[in-house]
Structure formats: C-alpha cells, structure tokens
N, CA, C and O atoms as a Maestro MAE file, in Angstrom:
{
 s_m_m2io_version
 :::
 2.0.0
}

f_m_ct {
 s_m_title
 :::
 protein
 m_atom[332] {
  # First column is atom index #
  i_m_mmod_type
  r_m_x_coord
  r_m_y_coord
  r_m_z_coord
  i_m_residue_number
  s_m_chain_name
  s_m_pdb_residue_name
  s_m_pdb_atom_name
  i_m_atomic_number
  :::
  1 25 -5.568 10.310 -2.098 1 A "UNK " " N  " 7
  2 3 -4.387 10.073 -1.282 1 A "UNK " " CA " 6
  3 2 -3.488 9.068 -1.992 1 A "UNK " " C  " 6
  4 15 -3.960 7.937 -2.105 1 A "UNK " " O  " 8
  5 25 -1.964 9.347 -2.615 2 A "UNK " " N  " 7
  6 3 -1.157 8.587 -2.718 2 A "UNK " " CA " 6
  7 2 -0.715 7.601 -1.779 2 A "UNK " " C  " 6
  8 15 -0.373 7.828 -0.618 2 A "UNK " " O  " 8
  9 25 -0.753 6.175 -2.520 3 A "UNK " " N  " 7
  10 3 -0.287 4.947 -2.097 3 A "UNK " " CA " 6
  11 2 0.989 5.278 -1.883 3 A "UNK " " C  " 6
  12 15 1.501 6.131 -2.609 3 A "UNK " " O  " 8
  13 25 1.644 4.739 -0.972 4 A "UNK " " N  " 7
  14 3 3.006 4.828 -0.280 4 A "UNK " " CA " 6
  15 2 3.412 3.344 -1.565 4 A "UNK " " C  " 6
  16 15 2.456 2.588 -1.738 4 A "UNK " " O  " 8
  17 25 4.757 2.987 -2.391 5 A "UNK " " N  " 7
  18 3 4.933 2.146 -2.557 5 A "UNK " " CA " 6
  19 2 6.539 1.343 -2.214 5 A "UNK " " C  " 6
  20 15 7.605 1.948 -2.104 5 A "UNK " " O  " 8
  21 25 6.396 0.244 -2.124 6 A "UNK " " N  " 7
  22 3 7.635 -0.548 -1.006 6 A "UNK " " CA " 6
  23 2 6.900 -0.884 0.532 6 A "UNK " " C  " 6
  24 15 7.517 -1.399 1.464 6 A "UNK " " O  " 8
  25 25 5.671 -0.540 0.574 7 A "UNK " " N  " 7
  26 3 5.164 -0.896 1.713 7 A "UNK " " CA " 6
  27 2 4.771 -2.081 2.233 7 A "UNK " " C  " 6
  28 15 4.262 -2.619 1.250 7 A "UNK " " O  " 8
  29 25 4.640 -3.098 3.437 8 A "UNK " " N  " 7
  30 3 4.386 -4.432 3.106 8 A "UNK " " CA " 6
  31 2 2.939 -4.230 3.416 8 A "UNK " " C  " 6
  32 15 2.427 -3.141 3.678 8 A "UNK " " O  " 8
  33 25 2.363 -5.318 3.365 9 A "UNK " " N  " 7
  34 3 0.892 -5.374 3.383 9 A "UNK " " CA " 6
  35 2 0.328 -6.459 4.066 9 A "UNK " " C  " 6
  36 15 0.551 -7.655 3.879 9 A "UNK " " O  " 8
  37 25 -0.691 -5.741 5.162 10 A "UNK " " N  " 7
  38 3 -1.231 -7.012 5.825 10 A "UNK " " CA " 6
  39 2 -2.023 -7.524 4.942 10 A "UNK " " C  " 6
  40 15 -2.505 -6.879 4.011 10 A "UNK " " O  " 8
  41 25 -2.299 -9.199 5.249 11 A "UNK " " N  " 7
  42 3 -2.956 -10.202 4.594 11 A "UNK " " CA " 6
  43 2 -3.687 -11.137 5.139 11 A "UNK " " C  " 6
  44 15 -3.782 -10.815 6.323 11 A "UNK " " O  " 8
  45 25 -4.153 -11.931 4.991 12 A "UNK " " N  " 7
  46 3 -5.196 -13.067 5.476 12 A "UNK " " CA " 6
  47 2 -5.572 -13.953 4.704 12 A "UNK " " C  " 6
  48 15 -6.124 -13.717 3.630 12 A "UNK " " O  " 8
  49 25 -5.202 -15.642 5.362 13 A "UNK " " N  " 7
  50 3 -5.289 -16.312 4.612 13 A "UNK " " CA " 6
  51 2 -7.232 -17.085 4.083 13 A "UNK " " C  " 6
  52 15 -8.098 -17.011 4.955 13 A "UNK " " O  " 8
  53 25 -7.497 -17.534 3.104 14 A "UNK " " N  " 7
  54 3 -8.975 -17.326 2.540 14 A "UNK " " CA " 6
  55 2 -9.226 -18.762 2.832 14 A "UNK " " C  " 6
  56 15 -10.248 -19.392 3.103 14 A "UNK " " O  " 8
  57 25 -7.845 -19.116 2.680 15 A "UNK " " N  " 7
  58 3 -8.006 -21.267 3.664 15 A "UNK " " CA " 6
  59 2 -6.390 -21.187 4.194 15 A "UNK " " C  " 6
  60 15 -5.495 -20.342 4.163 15 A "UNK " " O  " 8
  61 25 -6.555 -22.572 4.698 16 A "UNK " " N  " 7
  62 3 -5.067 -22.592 5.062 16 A "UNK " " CA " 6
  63 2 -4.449 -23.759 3.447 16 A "UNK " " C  " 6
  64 15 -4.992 -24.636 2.775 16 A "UNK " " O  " 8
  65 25 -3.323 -23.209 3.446 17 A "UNK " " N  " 7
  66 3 -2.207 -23.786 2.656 17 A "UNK " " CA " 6
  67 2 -2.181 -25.348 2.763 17 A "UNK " " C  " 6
  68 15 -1.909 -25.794 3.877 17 A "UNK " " O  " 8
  69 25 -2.464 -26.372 1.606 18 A "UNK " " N  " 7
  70 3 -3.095 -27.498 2.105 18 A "UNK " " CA " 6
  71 2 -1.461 -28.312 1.264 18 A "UNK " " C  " 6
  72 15 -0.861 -27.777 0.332 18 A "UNK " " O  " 8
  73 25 -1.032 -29.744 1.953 19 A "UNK " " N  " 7
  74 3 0.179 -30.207 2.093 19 A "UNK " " CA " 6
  75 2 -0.430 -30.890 0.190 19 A "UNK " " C  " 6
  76 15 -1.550 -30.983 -0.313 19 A "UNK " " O  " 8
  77 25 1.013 -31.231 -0.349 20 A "UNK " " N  " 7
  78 3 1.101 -31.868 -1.650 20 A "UNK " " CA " 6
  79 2 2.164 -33.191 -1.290 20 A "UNK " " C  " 6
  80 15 3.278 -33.185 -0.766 20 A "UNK " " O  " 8
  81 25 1.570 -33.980 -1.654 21 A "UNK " " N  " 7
  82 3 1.874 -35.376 -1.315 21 A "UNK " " CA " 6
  83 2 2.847 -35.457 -2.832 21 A "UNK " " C  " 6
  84 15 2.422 -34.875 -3.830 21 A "UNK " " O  " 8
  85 25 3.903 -36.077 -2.867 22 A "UNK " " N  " 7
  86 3 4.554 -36.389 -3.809 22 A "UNK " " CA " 6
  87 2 5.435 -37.459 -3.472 22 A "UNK " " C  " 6
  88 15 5.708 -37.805 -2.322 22 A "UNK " " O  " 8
  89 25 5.868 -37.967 -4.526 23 A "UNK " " N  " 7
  90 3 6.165 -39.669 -4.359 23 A "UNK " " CA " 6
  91 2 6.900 -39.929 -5.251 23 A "UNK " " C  " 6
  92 15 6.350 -40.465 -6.213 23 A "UNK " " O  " 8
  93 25 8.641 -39.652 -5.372 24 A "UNK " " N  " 7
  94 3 9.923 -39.883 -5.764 24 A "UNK " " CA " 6
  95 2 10.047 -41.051 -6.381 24 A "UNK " " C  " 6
  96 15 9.127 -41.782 -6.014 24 A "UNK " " O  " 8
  97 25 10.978 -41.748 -7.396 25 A "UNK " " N  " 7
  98 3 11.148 -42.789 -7.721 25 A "UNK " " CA " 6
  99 2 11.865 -43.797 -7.524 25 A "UNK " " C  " 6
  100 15 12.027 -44.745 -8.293 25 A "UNK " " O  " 8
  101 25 12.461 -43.584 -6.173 26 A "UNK " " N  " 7
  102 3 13.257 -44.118 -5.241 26 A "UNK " " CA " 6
  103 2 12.161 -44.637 -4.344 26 A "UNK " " C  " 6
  104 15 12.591 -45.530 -3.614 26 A "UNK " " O  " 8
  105 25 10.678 -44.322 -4.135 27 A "UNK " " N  " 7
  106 3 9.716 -44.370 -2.732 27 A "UNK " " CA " 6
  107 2 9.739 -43.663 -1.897 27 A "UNK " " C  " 6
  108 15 8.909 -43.881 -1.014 27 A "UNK " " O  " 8
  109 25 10.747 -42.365 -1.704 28 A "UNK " " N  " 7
  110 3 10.606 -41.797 -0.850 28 A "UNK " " CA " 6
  111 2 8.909 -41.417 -0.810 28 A "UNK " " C  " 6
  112 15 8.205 -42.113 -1.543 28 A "UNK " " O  " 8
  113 25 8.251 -40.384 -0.017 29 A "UNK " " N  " 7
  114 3 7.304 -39.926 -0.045 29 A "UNK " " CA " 6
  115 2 7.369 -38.343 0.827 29 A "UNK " " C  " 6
  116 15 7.489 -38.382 2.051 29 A "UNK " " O  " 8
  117 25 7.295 -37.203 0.225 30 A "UNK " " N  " 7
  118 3 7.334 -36.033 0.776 30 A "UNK " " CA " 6
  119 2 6.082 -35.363 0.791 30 A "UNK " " C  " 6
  120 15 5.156 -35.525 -0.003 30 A "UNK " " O  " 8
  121 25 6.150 -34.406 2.003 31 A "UNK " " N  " 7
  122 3 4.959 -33.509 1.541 31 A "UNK " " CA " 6
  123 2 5.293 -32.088 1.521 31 A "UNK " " C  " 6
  124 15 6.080 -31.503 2.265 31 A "UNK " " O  " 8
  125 25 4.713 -31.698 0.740 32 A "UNK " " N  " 7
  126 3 5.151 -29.774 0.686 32 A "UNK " " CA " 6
  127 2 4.030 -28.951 0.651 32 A "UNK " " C  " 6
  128 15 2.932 -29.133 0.124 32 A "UNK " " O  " 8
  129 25 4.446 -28.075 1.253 33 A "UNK " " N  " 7
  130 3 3.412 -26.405 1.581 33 A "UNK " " CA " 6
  131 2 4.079 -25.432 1.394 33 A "UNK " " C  " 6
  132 15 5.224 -25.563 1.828 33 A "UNK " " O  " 8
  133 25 3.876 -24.532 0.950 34 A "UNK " " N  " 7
  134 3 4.115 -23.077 0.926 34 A "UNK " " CA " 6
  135 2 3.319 -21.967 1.779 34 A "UNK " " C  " 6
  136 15 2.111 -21.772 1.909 34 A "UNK " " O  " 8
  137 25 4.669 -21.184 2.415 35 A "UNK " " N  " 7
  138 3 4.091 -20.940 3.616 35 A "UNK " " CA " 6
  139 2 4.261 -19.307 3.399 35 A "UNK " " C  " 6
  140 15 5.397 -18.946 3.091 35 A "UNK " " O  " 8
  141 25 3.521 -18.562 3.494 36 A "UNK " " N  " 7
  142 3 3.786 -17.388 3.195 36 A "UNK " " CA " 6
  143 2 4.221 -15.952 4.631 36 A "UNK " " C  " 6
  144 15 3.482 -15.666 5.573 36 A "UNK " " O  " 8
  145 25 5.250 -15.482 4.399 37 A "UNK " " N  " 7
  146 3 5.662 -15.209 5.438 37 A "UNK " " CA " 6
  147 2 5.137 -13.342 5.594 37 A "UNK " " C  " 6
  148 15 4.608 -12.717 6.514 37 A "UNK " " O  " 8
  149 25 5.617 -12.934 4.165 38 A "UNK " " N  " 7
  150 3 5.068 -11.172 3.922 38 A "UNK " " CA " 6
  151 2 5.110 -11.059 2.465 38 A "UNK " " C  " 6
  152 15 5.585 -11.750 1.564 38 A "UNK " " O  " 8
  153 25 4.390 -9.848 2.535 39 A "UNK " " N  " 7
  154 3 3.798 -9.627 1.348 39 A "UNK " " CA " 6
  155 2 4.178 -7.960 1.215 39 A "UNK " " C  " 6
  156 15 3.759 -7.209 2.095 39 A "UNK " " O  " 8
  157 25 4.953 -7.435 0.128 40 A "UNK " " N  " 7
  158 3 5.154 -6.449 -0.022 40 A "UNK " " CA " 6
  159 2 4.485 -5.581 -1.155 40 A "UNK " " C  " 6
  160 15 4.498 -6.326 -2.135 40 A "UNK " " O  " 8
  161 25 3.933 -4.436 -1.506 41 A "UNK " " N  " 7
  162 3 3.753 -3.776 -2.330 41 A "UNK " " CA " 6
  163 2 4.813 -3.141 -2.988 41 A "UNK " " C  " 6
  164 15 5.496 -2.309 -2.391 41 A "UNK " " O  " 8
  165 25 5.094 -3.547 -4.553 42 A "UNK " " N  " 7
  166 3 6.590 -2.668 -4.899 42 A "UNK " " CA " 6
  167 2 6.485 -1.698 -5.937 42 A "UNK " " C  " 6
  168 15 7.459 -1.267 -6.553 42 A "UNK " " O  " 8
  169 25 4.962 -1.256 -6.189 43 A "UNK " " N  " 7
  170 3 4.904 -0.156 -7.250 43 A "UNK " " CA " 6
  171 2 3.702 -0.746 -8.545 43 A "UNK " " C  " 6
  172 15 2.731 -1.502 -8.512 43 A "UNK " " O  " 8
  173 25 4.311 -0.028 -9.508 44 A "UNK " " N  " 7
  174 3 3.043 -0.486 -10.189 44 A "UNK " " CA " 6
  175 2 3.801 -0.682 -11.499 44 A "UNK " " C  " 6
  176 15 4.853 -0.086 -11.730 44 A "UNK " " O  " 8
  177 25 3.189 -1.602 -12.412 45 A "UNK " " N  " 7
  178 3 3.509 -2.129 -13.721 45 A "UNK " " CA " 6
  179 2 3.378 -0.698 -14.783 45 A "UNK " " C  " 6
  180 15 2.340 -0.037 -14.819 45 A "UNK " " O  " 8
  181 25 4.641 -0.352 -15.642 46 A "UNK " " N  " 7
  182 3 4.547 0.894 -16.037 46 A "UNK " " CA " 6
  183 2 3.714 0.807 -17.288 46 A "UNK " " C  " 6
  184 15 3.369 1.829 -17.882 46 A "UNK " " O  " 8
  185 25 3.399 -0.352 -17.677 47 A "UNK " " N  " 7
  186 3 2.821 -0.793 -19.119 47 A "UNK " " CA " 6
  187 2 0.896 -0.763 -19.157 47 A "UNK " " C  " 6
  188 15 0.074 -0.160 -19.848 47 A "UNK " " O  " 8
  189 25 0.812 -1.715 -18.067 48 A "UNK " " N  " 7
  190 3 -0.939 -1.456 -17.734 48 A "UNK " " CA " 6
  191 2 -1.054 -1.059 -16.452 48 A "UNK " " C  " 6
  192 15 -2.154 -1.419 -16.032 48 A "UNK " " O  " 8
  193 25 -0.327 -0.389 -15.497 49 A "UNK " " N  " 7
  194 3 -0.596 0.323 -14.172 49 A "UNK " " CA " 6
  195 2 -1.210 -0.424 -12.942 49 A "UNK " " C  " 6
  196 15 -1.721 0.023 -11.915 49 A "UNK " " O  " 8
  197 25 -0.961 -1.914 -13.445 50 A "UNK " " N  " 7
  198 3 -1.130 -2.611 -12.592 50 A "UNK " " CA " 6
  199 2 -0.043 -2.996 -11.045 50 A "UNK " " C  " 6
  200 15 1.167 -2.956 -11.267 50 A "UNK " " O  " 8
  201 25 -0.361 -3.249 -9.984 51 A "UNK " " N  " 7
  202 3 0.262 -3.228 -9.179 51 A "UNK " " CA " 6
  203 2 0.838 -4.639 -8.934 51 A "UNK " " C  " 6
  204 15 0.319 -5.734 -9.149 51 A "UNK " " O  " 8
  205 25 2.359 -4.241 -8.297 52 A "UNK " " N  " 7
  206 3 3.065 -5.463 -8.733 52 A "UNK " " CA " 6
  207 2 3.513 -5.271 -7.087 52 A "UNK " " C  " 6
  208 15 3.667 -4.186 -6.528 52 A "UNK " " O  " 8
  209 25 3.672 -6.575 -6.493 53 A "UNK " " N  " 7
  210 3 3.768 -7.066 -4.936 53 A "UNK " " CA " 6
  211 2 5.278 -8.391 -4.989 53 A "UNK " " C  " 6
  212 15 5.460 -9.316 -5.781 53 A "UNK " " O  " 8
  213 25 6.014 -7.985 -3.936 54 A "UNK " " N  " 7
  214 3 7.168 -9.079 -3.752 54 A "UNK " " CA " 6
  215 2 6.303 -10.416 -2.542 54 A "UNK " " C  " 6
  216 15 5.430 -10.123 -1.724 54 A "UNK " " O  " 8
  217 25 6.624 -11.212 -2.673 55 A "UNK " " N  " 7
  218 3 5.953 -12.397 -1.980 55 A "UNK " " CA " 6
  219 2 6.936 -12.975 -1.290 55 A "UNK " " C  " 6
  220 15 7.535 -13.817 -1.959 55 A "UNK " " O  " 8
  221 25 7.459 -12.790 0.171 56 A "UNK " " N  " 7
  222 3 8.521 -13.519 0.602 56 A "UNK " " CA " 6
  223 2 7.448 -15.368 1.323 56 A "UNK " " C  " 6
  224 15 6.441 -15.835 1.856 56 A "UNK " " O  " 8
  225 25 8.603 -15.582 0.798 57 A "UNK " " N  " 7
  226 3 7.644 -17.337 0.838 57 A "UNK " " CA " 6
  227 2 8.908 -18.720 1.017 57 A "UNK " " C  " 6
  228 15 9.854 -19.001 0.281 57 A "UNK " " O  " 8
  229 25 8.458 -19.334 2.228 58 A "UNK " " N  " 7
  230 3 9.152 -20.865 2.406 58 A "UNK " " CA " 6
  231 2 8.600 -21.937 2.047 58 A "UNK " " C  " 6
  232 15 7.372 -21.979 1.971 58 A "UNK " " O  " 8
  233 25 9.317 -22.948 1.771 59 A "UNK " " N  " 7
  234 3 8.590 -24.383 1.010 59 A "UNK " " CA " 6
  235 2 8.625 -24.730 2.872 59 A "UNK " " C  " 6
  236 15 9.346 -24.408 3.815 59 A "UNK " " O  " 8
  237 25 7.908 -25.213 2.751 60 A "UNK " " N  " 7
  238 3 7.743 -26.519 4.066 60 A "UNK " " CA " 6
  239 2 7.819 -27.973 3.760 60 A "UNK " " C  " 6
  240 15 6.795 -28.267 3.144 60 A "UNK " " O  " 8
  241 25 8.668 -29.124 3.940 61 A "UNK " " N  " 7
  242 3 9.018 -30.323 3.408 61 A "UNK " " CA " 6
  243 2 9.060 -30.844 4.733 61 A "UNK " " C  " 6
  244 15 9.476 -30.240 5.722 61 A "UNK " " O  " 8
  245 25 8.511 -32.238 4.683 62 A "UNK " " N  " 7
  246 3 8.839 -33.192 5.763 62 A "UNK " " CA " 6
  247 2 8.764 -34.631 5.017 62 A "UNK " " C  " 6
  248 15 8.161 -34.778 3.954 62 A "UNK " " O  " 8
  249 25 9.299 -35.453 5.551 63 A "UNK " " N  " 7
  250 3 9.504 -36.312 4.785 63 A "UNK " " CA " 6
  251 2 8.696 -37.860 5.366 63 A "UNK " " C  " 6
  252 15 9.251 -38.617 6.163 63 A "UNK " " O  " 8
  253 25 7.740 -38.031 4.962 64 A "UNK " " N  " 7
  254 3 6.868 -38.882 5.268 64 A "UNK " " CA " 6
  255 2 7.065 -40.624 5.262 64 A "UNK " " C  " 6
  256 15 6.451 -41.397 5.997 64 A "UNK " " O  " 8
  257 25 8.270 -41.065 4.046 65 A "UNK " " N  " 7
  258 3 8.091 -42.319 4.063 65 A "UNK " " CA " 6
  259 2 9.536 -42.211 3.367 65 A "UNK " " C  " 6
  260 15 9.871 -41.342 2.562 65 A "UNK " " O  " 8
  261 25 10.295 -43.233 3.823 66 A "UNK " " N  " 7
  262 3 11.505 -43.146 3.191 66 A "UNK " " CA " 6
  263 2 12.178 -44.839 3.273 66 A "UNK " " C  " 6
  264 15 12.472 -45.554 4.231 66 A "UNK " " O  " 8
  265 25 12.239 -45.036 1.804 67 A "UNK " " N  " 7
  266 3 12.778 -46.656 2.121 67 A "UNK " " CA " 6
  267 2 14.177 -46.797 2.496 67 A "UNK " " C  " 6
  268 15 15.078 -46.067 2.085 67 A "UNK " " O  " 8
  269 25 14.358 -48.120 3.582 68 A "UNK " " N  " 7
  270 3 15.378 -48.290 3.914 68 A "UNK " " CA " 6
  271 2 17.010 -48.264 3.475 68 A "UNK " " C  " 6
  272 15 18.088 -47.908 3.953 68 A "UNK " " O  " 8
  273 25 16.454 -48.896 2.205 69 A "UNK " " N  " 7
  274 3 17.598 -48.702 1.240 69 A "UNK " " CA " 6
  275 2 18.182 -47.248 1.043 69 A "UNK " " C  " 6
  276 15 19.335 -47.167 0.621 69 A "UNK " " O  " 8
  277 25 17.600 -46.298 1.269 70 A "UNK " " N  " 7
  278 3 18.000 -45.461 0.884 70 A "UNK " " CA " 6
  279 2 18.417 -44.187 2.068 70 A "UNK " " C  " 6
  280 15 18.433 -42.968 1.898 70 A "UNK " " O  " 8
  281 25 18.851 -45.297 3.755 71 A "UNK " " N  " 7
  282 3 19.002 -44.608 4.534 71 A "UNK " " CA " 6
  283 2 20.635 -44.808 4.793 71 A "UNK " " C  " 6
  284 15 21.059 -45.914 5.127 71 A "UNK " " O  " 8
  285 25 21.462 -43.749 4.632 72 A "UNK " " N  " 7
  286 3 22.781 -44.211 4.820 72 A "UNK " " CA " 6
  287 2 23.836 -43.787 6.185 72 A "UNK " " C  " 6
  288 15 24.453 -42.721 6.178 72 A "UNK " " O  " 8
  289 25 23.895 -44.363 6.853 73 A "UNK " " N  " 7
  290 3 24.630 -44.082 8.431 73 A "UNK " " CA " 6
  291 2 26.085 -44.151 8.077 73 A "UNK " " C  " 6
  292 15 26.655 -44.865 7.252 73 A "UNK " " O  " 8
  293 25 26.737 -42.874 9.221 74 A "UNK " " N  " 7
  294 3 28.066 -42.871 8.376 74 A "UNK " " CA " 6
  295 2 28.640 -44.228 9.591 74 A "UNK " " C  " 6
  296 15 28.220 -44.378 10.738 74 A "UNK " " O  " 8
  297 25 29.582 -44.977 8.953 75 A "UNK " " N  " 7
  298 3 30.123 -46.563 9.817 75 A "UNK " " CA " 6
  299 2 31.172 -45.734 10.655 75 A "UNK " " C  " 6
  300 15 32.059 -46.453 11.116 75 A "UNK " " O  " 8
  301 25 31.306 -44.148 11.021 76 A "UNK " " N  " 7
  302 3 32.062 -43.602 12.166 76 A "UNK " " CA " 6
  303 2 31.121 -43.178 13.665 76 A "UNK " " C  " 6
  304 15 30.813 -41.987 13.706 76 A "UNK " " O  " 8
  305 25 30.743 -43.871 14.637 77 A "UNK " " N  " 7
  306 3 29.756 -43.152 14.732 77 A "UNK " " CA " 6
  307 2 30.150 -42.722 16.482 77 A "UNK " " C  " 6
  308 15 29.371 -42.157 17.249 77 A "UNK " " O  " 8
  309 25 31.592 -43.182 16.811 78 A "UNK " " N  " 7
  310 3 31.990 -42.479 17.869 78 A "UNK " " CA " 6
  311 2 32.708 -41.126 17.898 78 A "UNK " " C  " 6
  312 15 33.361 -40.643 18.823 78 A "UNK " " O  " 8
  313 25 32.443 -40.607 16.657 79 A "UNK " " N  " 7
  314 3 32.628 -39.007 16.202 79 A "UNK " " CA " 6
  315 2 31.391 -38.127 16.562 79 A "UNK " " C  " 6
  316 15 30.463 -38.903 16.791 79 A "UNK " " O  " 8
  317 25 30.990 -36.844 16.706 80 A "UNK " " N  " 7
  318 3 29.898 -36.164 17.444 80 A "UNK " " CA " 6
  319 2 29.754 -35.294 15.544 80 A "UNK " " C  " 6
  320 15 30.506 -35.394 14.575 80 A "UNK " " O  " 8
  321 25 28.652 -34.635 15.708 81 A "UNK " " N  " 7
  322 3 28.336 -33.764 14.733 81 A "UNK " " CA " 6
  323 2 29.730 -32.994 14.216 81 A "UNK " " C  " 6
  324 15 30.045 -33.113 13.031 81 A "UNK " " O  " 8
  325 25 30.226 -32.520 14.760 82 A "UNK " " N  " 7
  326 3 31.325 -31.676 14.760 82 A "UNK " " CA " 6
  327 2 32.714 -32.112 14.807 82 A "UNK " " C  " 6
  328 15 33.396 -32.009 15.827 82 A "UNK " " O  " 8
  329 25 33.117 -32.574 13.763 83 A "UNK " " N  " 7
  330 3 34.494 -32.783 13.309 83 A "UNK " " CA " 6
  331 2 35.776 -32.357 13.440 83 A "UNK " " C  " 6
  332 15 36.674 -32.890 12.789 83 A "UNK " " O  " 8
  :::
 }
 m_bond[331] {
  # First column is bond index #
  i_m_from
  i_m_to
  i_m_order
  :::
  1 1 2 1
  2 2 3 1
  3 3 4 2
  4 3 5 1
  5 5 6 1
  6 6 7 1
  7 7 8 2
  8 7 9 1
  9 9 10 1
  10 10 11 1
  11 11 12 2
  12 11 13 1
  13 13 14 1
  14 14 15 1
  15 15 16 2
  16 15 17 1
  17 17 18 1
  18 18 19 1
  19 19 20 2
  20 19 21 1
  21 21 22 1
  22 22 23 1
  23 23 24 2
  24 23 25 1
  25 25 26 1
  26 26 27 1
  27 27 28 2
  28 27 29 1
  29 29 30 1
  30 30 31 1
  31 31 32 2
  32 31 33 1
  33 33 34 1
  34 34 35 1
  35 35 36 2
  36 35 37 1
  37 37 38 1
  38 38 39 1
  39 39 40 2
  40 39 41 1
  41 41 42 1
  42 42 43 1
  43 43 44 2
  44 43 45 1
  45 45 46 1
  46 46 47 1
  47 47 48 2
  48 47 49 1
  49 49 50 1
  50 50 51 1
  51 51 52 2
  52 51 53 1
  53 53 54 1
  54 54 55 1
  55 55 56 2
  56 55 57 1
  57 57 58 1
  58 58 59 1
  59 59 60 2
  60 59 61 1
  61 61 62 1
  62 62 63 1
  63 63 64 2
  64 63 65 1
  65 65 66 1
  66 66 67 1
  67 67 68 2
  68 67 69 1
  69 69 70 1
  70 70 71 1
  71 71 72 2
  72 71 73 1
  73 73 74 1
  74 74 75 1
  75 75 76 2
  76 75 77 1
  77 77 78 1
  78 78 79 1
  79 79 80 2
  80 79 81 1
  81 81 82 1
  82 82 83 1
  83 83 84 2
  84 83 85 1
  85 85 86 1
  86 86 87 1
  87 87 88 2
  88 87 89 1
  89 89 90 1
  90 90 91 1
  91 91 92 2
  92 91 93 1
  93 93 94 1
  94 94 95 1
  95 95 96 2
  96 95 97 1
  97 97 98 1
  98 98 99 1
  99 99 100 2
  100 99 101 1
  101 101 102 1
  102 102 103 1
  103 103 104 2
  104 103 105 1
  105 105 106 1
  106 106 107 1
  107 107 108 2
  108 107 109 1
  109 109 110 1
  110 110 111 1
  111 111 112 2
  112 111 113 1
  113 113 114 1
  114 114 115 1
  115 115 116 2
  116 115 117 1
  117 117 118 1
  118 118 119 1
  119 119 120 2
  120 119 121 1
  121 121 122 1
  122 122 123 1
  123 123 124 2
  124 123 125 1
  125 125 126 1
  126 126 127 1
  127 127 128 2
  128 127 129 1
  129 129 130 1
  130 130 131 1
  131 131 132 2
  132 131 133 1
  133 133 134 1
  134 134 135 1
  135 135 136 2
  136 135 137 1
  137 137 138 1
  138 138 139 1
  139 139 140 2
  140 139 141 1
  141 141 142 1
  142 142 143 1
  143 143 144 2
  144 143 145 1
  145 145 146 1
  146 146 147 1
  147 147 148 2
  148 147 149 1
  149 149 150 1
  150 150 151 1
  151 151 152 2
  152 151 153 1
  153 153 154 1
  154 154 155 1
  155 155 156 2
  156 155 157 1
  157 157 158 1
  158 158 159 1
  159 159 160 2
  160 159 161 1
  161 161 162 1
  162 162 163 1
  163 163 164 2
  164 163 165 1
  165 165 166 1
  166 166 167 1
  167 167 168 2
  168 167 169 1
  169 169 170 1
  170 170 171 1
  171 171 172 2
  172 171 173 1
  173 173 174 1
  174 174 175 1
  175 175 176 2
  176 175 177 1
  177 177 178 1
  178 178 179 1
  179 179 180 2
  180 179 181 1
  181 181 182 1
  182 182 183 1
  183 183 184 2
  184 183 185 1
  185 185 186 1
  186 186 187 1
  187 187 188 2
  188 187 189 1
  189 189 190 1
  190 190 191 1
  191 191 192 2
  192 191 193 1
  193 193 194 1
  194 194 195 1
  195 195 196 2
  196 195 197 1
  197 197 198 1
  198 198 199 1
  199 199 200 2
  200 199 201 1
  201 201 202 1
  202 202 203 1
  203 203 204 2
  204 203 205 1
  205 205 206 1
  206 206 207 1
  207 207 208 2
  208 207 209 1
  209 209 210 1
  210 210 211 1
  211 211 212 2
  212 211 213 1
  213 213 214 1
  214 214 215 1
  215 215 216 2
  216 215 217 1
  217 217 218 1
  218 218 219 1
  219 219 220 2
  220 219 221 1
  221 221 222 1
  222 222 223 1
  223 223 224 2
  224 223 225 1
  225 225 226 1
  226 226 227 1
  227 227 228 2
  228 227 229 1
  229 229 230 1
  230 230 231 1
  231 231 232 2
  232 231 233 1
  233 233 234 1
  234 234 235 1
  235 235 236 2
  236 235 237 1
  237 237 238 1
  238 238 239 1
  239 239 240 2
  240 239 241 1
  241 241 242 1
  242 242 243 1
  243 243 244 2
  244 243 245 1
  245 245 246 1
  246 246 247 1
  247 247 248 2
  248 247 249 1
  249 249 250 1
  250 250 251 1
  251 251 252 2
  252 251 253 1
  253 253 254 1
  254 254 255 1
  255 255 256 2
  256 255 257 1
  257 257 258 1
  258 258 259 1
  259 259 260 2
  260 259 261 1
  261 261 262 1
  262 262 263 1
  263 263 264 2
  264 263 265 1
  265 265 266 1
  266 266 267 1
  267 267 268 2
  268 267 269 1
  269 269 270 1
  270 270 271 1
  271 271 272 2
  272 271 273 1
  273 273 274 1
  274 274 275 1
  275 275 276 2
  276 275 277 1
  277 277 278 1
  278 278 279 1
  279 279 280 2
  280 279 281 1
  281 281 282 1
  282 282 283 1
  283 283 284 2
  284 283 285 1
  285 285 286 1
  286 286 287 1
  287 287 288 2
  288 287 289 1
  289 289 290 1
  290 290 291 1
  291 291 292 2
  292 291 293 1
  293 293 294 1
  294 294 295 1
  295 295 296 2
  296 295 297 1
  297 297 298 1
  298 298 299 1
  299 299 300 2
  300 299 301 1
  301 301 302 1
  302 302 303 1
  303 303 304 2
  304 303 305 1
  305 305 306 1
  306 306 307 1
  307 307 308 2
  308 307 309 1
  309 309 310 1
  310 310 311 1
  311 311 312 2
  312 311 313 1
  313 313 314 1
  314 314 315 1
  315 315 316 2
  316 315 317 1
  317 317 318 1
  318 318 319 1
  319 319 320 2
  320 319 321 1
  321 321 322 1
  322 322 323 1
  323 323 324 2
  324 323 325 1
  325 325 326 1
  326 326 327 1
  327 327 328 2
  328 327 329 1
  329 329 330 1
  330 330 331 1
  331 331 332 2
  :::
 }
}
C-alpha cells in the first residue's frame, strides 16, 4: 500500500521538552523550550529514499530575571496602549 505523501502525522512525545536556562550579558536570565505543534510527512529524499518530514515548531521564552537597569518605562504614562 502506497504512503499518501504531504500527510501530517500523529506523534508522541518520548519526554516532555525540558526548559534551557540562558543568561545574557546584560543579566537578564531566559528560559526556552521548543514546543512542537505538527509534524508533516513531505515525501521522500530522491538521492537515498529517505523520508523527509516538515516540523511546524514554537520557541517558548519567558523571562526569568531581568535587572533593573535594564527596565525602561515610557515617562508618558497617562496615554493607554493605543496611541
């Protein structure tokens, strides 16, 4: 039976996606994950017939530690989001 290809593909994760601590030279401190959203099948490699898959994928960032210095408030602040 021919593989359908462009198809997405269910998946399952083998752990969960574990956070990466990183640490700017300013002090900020971030953490990031990659979060995987779908997984597509898009055919096969014409060279060794290997199968080649699109990976739709988001970074996840939150920002854990951030020095003061480097927090800047605008000095307008009886203006609303929307200008």
């Amino acid at each position: 039976m021919a593989e359908d290809n462009n198809a997405v593909m269910g998946f399952k994760l083998d752990e969960e996606p574990k956070w990466i601590r990183v640490t700017l030279e300013d002090g900020t401190v971030l953490e990031i994950k990659t979060e995987i959203m779908s997984i597509m099948k898009v055919g096969n490699d014409p060279n060794t017939g290997l199968p080649q898959y699109s990976i739709n994928a988001a970074p996840m960032i939150r920002m854990m530690r951030v020095p003061k210095e480097s927090i800047k408030k605008s000095g307008d602040t009886d203006k609303g989001l929307y200008r």
